[in-house]
C-alpha positions in Angstrom: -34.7 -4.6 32.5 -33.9 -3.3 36.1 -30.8 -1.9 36.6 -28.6 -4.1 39.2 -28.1 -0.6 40.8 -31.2 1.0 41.4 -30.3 3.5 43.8 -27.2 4.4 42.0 -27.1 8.0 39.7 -25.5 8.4 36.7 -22.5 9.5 37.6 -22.1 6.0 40.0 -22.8 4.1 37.3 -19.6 6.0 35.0 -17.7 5.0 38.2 -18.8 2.2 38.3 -18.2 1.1 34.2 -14.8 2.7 34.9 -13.7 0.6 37.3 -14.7 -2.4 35.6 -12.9 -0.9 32.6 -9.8 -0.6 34.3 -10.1 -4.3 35.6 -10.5 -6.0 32.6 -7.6 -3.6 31.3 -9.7 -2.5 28.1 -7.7 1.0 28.1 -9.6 2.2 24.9 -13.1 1.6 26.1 -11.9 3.8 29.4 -10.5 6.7 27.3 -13.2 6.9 24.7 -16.1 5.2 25.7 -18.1 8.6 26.3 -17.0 10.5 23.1 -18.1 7.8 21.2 -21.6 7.0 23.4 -22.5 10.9 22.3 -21.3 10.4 18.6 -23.6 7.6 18.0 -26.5 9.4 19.9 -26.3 11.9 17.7 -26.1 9.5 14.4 -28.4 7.3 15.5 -25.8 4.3 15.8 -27.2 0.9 17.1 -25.4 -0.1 20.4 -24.0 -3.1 18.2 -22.3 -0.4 16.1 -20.9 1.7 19.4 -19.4 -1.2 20.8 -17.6 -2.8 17.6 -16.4 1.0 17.2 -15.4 0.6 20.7 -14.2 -3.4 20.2 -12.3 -1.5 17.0 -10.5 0.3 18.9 -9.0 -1.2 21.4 -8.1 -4.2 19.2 -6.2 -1.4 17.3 -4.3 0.1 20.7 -3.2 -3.3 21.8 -1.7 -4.6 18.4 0.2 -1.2 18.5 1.2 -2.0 21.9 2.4 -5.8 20.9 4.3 -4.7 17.8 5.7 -2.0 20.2 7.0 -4.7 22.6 8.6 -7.1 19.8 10.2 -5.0 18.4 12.2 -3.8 21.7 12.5 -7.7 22.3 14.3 -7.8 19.0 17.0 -5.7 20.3 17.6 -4.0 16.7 20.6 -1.5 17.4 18.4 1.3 15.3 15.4 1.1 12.5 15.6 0.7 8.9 12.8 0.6 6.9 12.2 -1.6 3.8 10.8 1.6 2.1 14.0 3.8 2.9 16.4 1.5 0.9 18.1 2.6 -2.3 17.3 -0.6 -4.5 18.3 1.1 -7.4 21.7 1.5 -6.6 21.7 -2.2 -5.9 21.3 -3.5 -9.5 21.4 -7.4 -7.6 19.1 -7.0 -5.1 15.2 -7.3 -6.6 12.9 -5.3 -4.8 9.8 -7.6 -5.6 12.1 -10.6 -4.2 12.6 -9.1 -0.2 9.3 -7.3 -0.2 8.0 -11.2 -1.0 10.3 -12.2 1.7 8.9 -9.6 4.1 5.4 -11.3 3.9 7.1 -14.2 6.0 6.3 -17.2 4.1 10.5 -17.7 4.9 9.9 -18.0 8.7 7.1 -20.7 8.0 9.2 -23.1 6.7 11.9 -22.4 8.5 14.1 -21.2 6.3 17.1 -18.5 6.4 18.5 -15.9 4.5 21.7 -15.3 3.7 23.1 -11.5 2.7 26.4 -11.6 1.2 28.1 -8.5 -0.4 31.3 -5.8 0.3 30.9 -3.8 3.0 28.0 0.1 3.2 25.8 -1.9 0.4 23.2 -1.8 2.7 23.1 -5.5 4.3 22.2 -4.7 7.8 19.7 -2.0 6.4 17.6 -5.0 4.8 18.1 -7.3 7.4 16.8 -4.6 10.0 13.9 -4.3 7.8 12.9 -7.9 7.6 13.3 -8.2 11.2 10.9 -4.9 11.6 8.2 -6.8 9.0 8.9 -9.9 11.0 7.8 -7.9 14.6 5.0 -6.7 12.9 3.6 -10.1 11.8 3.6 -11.0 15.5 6.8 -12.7 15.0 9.7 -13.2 17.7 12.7 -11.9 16.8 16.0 -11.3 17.9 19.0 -9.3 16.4 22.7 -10.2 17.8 25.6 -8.8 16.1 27.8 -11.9 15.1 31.0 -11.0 17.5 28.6 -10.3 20.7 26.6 -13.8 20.3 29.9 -15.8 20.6 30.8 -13.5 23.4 27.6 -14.2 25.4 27.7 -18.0 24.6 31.8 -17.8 26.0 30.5 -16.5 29.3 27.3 -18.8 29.9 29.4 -21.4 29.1 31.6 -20.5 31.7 29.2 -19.3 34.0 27.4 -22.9 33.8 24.2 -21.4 32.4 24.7 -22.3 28.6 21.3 -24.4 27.8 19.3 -22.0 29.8 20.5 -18.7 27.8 20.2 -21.1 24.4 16.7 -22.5 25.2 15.7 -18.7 24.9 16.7 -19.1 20.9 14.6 -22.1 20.5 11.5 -20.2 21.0 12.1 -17.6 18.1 10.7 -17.3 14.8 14.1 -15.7 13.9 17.5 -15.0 14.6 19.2 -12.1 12.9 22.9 -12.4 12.8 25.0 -9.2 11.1 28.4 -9.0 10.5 29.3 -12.6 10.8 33.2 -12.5 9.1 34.1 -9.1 10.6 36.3 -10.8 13.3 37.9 -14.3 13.6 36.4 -16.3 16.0 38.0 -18.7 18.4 38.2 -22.4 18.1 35.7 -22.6 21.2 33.3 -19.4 20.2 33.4 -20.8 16.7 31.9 -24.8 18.0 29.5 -22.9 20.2 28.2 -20.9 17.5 27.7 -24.0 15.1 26.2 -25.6 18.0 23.5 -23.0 18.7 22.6 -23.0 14.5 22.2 -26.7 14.5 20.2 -26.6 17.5 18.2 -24.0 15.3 18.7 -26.0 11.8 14.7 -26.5 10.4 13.2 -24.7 13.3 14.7 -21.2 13.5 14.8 -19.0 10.6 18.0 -16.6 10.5 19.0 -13.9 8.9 22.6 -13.8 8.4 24.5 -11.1 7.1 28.2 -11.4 5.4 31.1 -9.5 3.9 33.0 -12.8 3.5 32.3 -15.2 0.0 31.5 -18.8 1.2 35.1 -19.9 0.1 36.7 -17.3 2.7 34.5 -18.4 5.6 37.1 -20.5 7.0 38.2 -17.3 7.7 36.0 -17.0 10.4 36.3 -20.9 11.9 39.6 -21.9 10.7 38.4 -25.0 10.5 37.6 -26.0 7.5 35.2 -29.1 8.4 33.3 -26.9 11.0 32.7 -23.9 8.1 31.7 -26.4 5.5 29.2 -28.0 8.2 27.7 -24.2 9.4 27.5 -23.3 5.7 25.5 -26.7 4.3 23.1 -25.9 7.6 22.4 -22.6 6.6 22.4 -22.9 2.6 20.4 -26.5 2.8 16.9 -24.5 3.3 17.7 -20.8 2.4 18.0 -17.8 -0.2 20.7 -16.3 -0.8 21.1 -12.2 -1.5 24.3 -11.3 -3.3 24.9 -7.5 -3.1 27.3 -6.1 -5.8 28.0 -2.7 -5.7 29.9 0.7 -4.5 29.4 1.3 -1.1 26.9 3.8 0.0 28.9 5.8 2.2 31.3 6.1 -0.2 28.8 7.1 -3.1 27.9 9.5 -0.2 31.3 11.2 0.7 32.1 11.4 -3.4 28.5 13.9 -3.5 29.6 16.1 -0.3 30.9 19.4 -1.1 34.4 19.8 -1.4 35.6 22.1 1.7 38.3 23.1 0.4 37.0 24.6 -2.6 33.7 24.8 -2.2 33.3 22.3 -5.7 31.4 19.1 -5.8 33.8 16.0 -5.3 33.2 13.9 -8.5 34.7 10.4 -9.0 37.0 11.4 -11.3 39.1 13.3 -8.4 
């Protein structure tokens, strides 16, 4: 077959086929397009095999790139892994159960989640690590600390831009909410907030994390009507994770090295 660019050399062709590259934005094929053309010259490779090496790749680099991009959509304070977590320490959590929750199946039916337990048992650390399992799935995700959410939805209210900046929720696959029951909310944060989850309600997965026991949530509303309402919305199509335990940091504080004397603390002191 003649080449559409008879008069053109080798090295106008590679400019050519680089330029092209950089149009269609295949960033791999640009970087390693040559290094690969020699290694399958010297193996013999079919051209079908350099390209799907090629096709390989790329594919690879750009769901690197995606993954890269959810999870800075997510807006996760810092990372936690699944791996890193001290199950052991947490005789009520199951590992089998949240590493089958990680796979996603949750976020299909819409479901939620629903950490309860003391404060430093490692909550936000689990939550953090479904949302990072969740990214990688090619999920959208998005982590608000409880407090900040009824902040924003105060001033969009206020501001006259509330469905716009609640719309954006409607297009998740899930909604991470820590540290709800850390602060009292007002009368009007607390309706706004039950008014974005029942927008939500069989559509939205969350993730919500807790210090409070359901009976001390009206705590948080002080309306008892309006907590028993949030709490059947989330509970109705949800699992819920009861952490029991001594906290972590204080586990950790009891193993540091006594300054003083230079002995290990212990928990008998």
């Amino acid at each position: 077959m003649q080449s559409p660019h008879p008069n053109f050399k080798d090295q106008d062709h590679r400019a050519l086929l680089e330029a092209y590259l950089k149009a269609l934005n295949l960033t791999m094929f640009l970087e390693h397009y040559q290094a690969y053309a020699k290694d399958a010259m010297r193996s013999g490779q079919s051209p079908e095999r350099f390209l799907l090496a090629l096709c390989e790749a790329e594919t690879g680099h750009r769901d690197a790139q995606r993954i890269e991009r959810a999870i800075a959509q997510a807006k996760l304070p810092f990372v936690k892994e699944l791996s890193t977590y001290d199950f052991s320490a947490i005789e009520s959590i199951q590992k089998t159960r949240v590493l089958e929750l990680a796979q996603g199946g949750y976020m299909q039916r819409a479901e939620n989640l629903l950490l309860l337990g003391a404060p430093g048992l490692g909550k936000t650390h689990l939550a953090i690590g479904l949302a990072l399992a969740a990214c990688r799935q090619g999920k959208r995700v998005r982590f608000y600390r409880a407090a900040k959410l009824v902040d924003d939805l105060l001033v969009h209210q206020h501001n006259l831009s509330l469905s716009r900046f609640t719309a954006k929720f409607e297009r998740l696959d899930l909604l991470v909410l820590d540290e709800l029951g850390f602060f009292p909310v007002a009368q009007q944060g607390a309706q706004l907030l039950f008014q974005l989850c029942s927008d939500l309600y069989e559509r939205v997965s969350m993730i919500v994390t807790s210090n409070l026991r359901f009976g001390e949530w009206n705590q948080i509303f002080g309306d008892d009507k309006l907590t028993a309402a949030f709490i059947d919305r989330l509970t109705h199509k949800g699992y819920i994770l009861e952490f029991v335990g001594e906290s972590y940091r204080y586990r950790h504080r009891l193993e540091l090295p006594d300054t003083e004397n230079g002995e290990m603390r212990s928990e008998s002191r």
